[in-house]
C-alpha positions as a printed Julia matrix, in Angstrom:
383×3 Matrix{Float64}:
  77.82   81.18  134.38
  77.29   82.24  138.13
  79.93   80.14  138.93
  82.52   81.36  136.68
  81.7    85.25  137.36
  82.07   84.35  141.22
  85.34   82.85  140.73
  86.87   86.13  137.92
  85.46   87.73  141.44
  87.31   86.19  143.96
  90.08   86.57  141.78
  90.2    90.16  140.97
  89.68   90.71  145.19
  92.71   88.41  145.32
  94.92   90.63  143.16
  93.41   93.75  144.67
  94.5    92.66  147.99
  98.17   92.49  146.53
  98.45   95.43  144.61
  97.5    98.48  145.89
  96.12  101.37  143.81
  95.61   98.99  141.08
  91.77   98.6   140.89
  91.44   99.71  137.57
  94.16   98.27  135.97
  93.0    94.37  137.18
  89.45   95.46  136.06
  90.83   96.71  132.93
  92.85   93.25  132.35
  89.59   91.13  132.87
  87.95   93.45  130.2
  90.84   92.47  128.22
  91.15   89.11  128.54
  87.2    88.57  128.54
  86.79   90.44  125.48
  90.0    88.91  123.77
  91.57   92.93  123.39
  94.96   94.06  124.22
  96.0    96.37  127.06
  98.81   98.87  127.39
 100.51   99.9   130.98
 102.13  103.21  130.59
 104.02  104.15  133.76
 107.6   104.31  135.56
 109.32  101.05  136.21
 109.08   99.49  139.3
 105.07  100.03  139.52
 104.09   96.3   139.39
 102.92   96.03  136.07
 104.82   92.84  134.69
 104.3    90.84  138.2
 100.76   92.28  138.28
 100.03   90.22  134.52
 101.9    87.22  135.87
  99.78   86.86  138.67
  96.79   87.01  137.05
  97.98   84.77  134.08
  98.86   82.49  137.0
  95.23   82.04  137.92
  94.35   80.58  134.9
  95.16   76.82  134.88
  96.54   75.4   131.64
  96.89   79.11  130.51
 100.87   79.44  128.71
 102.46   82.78  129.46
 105.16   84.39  127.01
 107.4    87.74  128.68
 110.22   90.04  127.8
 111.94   92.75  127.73
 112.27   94.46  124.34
 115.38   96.61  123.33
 116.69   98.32  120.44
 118.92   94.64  119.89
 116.15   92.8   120.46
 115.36   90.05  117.83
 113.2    88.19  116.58
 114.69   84.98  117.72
 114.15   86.25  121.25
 110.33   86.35  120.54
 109.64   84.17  117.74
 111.69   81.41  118.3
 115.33   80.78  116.68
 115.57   79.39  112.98
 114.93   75.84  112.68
 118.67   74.01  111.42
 116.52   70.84  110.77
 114.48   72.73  108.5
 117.28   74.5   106.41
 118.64   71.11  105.7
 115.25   70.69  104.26
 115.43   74.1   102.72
 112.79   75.14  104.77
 112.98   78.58  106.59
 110.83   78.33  109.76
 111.46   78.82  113.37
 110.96   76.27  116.77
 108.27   78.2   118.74
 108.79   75.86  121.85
 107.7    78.01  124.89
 107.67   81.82  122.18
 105.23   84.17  121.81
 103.33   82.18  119.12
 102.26   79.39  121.47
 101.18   82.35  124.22
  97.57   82.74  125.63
  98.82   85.68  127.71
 101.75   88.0   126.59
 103.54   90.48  128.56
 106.27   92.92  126.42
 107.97   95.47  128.95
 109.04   98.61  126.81
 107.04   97.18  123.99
 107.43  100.42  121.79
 111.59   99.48  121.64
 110.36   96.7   119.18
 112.67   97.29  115.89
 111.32   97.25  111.91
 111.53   93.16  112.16
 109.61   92.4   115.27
 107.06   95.34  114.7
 105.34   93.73  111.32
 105.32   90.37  112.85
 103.91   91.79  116.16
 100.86   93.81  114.07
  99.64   90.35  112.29
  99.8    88.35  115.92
  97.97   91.51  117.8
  95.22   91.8   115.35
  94.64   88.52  112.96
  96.34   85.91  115.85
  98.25   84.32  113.47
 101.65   83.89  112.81
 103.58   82.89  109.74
 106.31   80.23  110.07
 108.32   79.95  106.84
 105.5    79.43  104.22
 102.56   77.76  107.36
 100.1    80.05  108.48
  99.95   79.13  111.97
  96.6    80.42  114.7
  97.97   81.08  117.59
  96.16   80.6   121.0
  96.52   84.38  121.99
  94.03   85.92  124.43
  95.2    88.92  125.36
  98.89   90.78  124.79
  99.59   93.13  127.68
 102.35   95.8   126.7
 104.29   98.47  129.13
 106.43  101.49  128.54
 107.52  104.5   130.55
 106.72  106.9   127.94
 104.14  107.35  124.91
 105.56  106.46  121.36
 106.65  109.68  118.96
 104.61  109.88  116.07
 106.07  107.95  114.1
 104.01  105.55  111.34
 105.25  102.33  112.3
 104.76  103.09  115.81
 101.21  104.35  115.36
  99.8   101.67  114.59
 101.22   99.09  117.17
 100.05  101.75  119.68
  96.03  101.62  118.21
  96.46   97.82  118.49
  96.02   98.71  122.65
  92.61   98.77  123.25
  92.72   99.47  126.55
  95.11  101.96  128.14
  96.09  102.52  131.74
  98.59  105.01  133.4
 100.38  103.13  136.29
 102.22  105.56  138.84
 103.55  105.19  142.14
 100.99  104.01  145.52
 100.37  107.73  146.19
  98.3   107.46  149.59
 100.58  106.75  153.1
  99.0   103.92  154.47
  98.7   101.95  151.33
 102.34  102.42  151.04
 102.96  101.78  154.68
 100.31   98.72  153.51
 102.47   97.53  150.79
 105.61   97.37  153.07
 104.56   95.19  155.93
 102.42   92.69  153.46
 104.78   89.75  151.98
 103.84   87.92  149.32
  99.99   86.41  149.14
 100.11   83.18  151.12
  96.41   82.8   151.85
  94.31   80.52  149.66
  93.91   80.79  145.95
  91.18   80.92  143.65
  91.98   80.15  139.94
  89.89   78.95  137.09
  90.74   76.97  133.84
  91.74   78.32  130.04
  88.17   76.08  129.64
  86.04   78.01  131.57
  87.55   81.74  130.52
  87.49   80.24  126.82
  83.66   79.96  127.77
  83.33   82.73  129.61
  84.52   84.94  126.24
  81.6    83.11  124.41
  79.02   84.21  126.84
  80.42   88.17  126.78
  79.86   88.05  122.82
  76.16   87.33  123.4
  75.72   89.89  126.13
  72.87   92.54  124.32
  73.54   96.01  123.46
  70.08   97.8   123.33
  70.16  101.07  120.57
  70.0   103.71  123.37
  73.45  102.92  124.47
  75.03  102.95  121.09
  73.0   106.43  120.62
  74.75  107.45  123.75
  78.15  106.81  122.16
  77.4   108.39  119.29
  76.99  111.41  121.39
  80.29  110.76  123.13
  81.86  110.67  119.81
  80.44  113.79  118.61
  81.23  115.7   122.45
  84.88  114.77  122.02
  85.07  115.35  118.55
  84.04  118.98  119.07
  86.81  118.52  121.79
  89.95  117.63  119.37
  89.65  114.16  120.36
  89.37  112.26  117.28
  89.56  108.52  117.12
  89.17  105.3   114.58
  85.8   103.99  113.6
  87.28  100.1   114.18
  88.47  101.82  118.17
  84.57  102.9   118.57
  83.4    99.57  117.37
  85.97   97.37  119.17
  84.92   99.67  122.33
  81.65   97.54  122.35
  83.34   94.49  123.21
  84.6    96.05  126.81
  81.06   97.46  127.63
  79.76   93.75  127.2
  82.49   92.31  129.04
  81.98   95.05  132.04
  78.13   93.57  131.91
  79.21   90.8   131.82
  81.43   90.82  134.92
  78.37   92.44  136.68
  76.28   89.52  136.3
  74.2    91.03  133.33
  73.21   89.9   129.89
  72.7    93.3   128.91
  75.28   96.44  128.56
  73.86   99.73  130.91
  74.6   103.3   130.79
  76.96  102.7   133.9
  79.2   100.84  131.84
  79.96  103.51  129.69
  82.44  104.92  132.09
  84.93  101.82  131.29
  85.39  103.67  128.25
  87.63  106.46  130.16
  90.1   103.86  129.4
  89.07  103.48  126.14
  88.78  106.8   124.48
  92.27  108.69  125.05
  95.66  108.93  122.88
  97.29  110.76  125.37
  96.96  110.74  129.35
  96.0   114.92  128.97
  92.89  113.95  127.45
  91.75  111.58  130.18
  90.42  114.68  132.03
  88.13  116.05  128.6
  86.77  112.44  128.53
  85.97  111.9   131.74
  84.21  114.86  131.92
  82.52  114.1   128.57
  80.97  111.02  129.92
  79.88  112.32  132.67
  77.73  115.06  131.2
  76.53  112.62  128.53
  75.16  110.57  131.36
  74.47  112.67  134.29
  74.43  116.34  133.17
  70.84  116.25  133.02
  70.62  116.74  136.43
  72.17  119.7   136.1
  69.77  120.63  133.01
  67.06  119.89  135.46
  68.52  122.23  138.48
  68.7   124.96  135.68
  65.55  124.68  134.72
  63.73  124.91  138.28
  65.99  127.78  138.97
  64.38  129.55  135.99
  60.96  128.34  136.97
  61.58  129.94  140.28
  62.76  133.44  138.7
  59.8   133.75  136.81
  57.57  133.18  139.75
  59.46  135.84  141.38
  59.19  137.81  138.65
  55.17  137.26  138.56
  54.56  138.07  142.02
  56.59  141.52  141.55
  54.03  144.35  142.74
  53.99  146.16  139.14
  52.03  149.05  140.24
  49.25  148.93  137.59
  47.37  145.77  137.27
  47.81  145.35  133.3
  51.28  145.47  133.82
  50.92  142.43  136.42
  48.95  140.13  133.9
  51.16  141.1   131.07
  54.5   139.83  133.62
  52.03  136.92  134.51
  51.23  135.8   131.39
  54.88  136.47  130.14
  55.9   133.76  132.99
  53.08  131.51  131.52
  54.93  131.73  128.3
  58.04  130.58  129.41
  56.8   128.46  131.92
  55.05  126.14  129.11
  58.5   126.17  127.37
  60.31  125.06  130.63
  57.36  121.88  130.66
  58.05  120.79  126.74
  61.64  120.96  127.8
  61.13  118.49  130.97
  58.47  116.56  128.36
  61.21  115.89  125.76
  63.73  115.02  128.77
  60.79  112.04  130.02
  60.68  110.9   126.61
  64.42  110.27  126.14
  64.76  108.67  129.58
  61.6   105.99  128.36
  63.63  105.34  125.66
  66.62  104.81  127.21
  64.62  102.49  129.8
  65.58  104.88  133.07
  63.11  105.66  135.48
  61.76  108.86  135.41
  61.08  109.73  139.61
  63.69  112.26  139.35
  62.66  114.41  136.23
  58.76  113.68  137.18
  59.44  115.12  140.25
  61.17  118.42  138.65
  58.18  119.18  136.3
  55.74  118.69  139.51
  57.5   121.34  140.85
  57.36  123.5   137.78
  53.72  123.15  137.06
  52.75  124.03  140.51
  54.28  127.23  139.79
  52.87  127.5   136.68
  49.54  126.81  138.08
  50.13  129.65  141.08
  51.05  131.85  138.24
  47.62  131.19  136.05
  45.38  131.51  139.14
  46.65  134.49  139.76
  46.33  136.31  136.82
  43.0   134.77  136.79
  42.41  136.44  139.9
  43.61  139.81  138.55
  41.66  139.51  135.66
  38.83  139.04  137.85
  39.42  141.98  140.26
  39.65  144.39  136.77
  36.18  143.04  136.03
């Protein structure tokens, strides 16, 4: 498979190159189409996001690519196909899907939350089960991924709802904020230098090999602690969104060149996680703690190691008063250890090395050792 992650490489550079600003929207569109999920652009027009999805579409050879715009007089012929007139002489009802959304691999549907009543239902059944219903056939349809934009969030309405859970993967798309990408984007034409594209065959196989990427117990532990952080935050979401999560952490592995998810790739889940863009910053900062705050549990914890040898080495005047402080600090130096202890054996168990927590304690029970020779010492000199 080294060949086909070097290519999905080359590719996402490609795109990169093209669209400015956009890094984790293409990444975020491989995790889609890798992991056979669908991906929602929310975002002002003109930011790219329909041509970005062509592009990429048009890097995979033999791959069929549906688009449109939706309005509130959109219908379902527009999508579907129009009523077949051969068929009604049969008294059949079904529609010609000749170059429609059913015979898609890769959708694109600008303004997607415009759909009306009679495109919505059909749109729910081809987003979740891929298949769509053609007068009495049940027809599978080829669909890989169906990428949706819209400049604003849907209202809370029912119908809505649950087209908007069907995105797995959400992205906010603004504006190129920095100058000199902008300045960038101005002077660069359209890509002219040499291509790289792979086959519908190869990504078909490349989706196989993400399904058997492994997901050892620590990391789903450490979700379960994400889940329970951003619960305690107001940010509640569906069982089947924290499930179908899995599938992007195996296709971020996968893109790495692993055959096994890591902590690292827990942060693809910023994208993940949120119903509304004013959460992004609670998650973010969830993940972060969940994965990294122990070094800040670790800085805490030599600070206090450090008070109490300052505390220790007071001058209390009477000696009982300095063993009593000394073995005080002993007290809470042992609790500071277990503390570290428990940290090492988490980290084992998550398989992370344990140089930087080792090194902590080292420190600590130096200072706990300082502390017990001297009130040795004291103990002595009262003798």
């Amino acid at each position: 498979m080294e060949r086909e992650v070097a290519k999905i490489k080359r590719i996402i550079e490609e795109l990169k190159n093209e669209f400015f600003e956009r890094d984790e929207v293409i990444h975020g569109a491989f995790y889609a189409i890798l992991s056979g999920c669908h991906m929602l652009l929310i975002g002002p027009p003109g930011t790219a996001k329909s041509q970005l999805i062509h592009r990429l579409c048009g890097k995979i050879e033999g791959a069929e690519y549906f688009q449109w715009l939706l309005t509130k007089f959109t219908t379902p012929e527009e999508l579907f196909g129009a009523v077949s007139l051969k068929g009604l002489e049969n008294d059949e009802y079904r529609r010609v899907i000749n170059g429609k959304l059913p015979e898609a691999h890769i959708a694109f549907l600008d303004e997607v939350f415009k759909a009306s009543s009679s495109i919505l239902n059909t749109l729910l059944t081809i987003m979740n089960e891929r298949v769509f219903y053609n007068g009495l056939e049940e027809i599978k349809i080829p669909l890989i991924s169906l990428f949706g934009a819209s400049n604003e969030l849907p209202s809370d309405e029912d119908e809505l709802d649950a087209l908007y859970d069907r995105f797995l993967i959400r992205h906010v798309v603004d504006y190129v904020k920095e100058d000199f990408r902008f300045l960038k984007m101005l002077q660069t034409d359209e890509f002219d230098g040499e291509e790289t594209s792979m086959t519908l065959k190869e990504l078909i196989l490349c989706q196989a090999k993400v399904k058997l990427i492994n997901i050892p117990s620590h990391i789903l532990k450490l979700l379960s602690r994400i889940r329970n952080e951003l619960k305690k935050k107001g940010v509640v979401l569906s069982d089947r969104r924290y499930k179908q999560s899995l599938m992007v952490l195996k296709a971020r592995a996968f893109l790495d060149g692993r055959d096994t998810v890591e902590e690292g790739d827990l942060v693809t889940l910023e994208g993940v996680l949120w119903r509304d863009p004013g959460e992004l910053g609670e998650i973010k900062s969830v993940i972060y703690h969940i994965l990294y705050g122990y070094r800040d549990f670790l800085r805490e914890l030599l600070i206090q190691a450090k008070e109490l040898e300052s505390y220790a080495k007071r001058e209390w005047g009477e000696e009982e008063m300095q063993i009593n402080a000394n073995i005080e600090a002993q007290t809470k130096l042992k609790s500071i250890i277990s503390r570290i202890d428990l940290l090492i054996e988490e980290f084992r168990e998550r398989g992370k090395t344990i140089d930087e927590i080792a090194s902590v304690k080292s420190q600590v029970e130096k200072i706990q050792h300082e502390t017990l020779s001297r009130m040795v010492s004291v103990k002595q000199g009262m003798a």
